[in-house]
N, C-alpha and C positions, 0 to 999 in steps of 0.2 A: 504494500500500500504506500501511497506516494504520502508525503507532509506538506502541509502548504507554507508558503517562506514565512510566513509571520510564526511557524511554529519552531521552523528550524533558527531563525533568528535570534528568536527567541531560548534556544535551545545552546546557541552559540555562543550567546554572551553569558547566560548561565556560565559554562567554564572556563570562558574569555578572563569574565573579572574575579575567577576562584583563584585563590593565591595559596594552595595548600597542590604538591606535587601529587599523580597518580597513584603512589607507594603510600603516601600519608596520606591521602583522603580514604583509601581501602583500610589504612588501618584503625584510623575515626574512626568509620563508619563500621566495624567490627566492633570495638570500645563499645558504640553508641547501643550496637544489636545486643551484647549481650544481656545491658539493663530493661533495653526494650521487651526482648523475647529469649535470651537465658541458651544465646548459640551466636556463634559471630557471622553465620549467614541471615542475607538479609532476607526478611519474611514477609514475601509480598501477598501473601494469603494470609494472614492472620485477623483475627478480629473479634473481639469480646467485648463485653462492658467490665471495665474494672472500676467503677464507680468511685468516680472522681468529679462527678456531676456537668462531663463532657460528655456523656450519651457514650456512642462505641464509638472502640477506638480499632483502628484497623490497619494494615499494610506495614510497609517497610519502614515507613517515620511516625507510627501511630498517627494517621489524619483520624478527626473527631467529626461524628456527626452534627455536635454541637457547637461546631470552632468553625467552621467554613471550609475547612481544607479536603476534606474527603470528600466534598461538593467539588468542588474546583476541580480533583479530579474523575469525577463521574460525569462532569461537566465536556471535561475536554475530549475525554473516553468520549463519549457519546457522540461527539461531533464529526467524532470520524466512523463510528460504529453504534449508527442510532439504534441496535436491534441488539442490545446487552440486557443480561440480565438485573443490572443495576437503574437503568434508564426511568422505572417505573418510581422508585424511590425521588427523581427528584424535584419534583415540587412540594414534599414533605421537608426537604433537607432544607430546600430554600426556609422556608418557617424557622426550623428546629436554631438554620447555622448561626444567629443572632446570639448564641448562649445560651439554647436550651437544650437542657442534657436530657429530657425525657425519649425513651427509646418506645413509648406503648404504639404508637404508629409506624412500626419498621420491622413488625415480624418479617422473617426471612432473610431479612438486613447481611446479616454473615453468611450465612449461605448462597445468597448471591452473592458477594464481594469474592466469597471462597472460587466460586466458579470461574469469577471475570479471573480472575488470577490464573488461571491457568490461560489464558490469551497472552502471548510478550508483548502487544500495541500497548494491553493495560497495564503491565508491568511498567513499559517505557514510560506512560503519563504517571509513573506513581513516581519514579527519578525525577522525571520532569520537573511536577510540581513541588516535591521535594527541594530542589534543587533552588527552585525559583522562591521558594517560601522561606526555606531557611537555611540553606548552605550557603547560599551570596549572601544574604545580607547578616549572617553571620562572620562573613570573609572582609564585606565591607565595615563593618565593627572592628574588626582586628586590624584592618587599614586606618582609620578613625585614630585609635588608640594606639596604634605604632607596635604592633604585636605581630615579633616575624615570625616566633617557631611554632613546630610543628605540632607542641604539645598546646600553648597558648592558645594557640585558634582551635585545636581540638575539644579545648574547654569551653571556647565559644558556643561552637557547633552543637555541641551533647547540651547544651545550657538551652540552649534554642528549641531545639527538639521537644525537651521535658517540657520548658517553661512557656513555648509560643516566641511569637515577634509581635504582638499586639501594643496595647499602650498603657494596661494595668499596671498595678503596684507587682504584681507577682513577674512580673513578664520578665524576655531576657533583656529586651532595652533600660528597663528599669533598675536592674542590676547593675547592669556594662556603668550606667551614668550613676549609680551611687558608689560603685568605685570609682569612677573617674573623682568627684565632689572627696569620697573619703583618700584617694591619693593626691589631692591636689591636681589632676591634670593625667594626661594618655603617659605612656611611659616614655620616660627621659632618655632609653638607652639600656644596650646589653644586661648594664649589672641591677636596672632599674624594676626589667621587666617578672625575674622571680617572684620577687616581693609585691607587685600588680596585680599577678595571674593569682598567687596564694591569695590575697584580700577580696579578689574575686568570688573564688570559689567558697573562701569563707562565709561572705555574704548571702551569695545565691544557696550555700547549707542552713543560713540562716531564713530563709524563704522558703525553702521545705520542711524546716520543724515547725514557723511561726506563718505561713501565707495570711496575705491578708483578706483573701476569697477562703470562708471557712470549709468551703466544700470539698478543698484539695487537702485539707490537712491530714484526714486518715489515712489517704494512700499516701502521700506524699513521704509523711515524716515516715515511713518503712522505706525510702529512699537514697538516706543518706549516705549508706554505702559506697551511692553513682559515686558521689561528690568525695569522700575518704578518700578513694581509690586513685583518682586523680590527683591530689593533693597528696597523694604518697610517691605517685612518679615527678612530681615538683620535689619533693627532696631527696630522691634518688638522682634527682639531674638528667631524668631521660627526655629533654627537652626536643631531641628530634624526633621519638619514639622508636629507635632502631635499635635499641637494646633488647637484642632479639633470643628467644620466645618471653612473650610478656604475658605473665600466669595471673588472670584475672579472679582472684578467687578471695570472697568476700563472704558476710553472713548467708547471703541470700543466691550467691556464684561462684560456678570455678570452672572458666572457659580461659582457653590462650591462643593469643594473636600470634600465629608463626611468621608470618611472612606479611 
């Protein structure tokens, strides 16, 4: 099937302005799978409600039925394969994606997402939007704040995923600027940026014990792990993440990034 240029353009500047190499972004995006779904492949089929008061959450970056994103892409999907099994779901999602987590109008909801998934056009619109939602403009936050490596912008990335790119008190913009405010400013340099990326993650740890949306607190604070975990290869110094095999293994994990 052919793409039309506004897709592939679009597709292009996606990893035009990604500033993390092919080796690191596989290995992110491994990091990110485990806490996601507890395997460092990514899970374009996946989908439950883990009540977190987002409705379901589904595929390879958890998109939310009640966050817009898993609209976006059933949206895109459709446009090219109006005859999915997902396609009936969305004038419901239109409703729900404003922030409402209620799932009672979406029987079948996973089971159809489970099927589109075995289509790769729908796989590709899940990278796609993925990529457009929260991998750039997590890439361009690391440009913002002057954050070259590979571990830094990985913490972005895994921040974004959890936390959204919207404009709440909980989100990842919210975070990025109350580190910025509580460091004074983006980072000043090499020896600058350790001490950044830790206050960072401090922060955003402190966003999943205490959110300020009570709805995310119960799943949330069983989370903190993501954030340990990272903040433990911040004082191992594995700043490029090629300190290789890296053994993920936490309360709740114990998966390793080989390659």
């Amino acid at each position: 099937m052919k793409f039309s240029a506004t897709f592939i353009i679009g597709f292009l500047l996606a990893n035009v302005m990604a500033e993390m190499t092919i080796i690191e972004k596989h290995r992110c995006e491994q990091y990110t799978s485990i806490f996601e779904n507890d395997t460092t492949e990514l899970q374009y089929s996946y989908c439950e409600n883990i009540f977190d008061g987002r409705g379901y959450t589904s595929g390879r970056a958890g998109f939310c039925t009640g966050c817009g994103d898993a609209l976006n892409v059933i949206i895109h999907y459709t446009a090219y394969k109006p005859n999915n099994p997902l396609a009936k779901f969305i004038p419901i999602l239109k409703r729900l994606s404003i922030g409402n987590g209620n799932i009672n109008q979406l029987n079948g909801y996973c089971e159809a997402w489970k099927q589109a998934s075995n289509d790769y056009l729908f796989r590709q619109f899940q990278d796609y939007i993925n990529d457009l939602l929260y991998y750039v403009p997590a890439m361009n936050g690391a440009k913002r704040m002057n954050i070259t490596t590979a571990l830094g912008k990985c913490s972005l990335y895994d921040t974004i995923i959890q936390h959204g790119g919207g404009n709440d008190n909980d989100s990842f913009d919210a975070i990025l600027n109350r580190t910025k405010i509580q460091m004074n400013g983006p980072v000043t340099g090499k020896n600058n940026e350790p001490k950044w990326i830790e206050k960072f993650l401090e922060i955003r740890k402190n966003v999943l014990l205490m959110p300020k949306n009570n709805a995310y607190r119960s799943s949330w604070s069983k989370t903190t792990d993501r954030v340990n975990f990272l903040l433990q290869l911040v004082r191992q110094n594995n700043w490029n993440m090629d300190q290789l095999p890296i053994r993920v293994k936490t309360r709740y994990h114990d998966q390793t990034i080989y390659s």
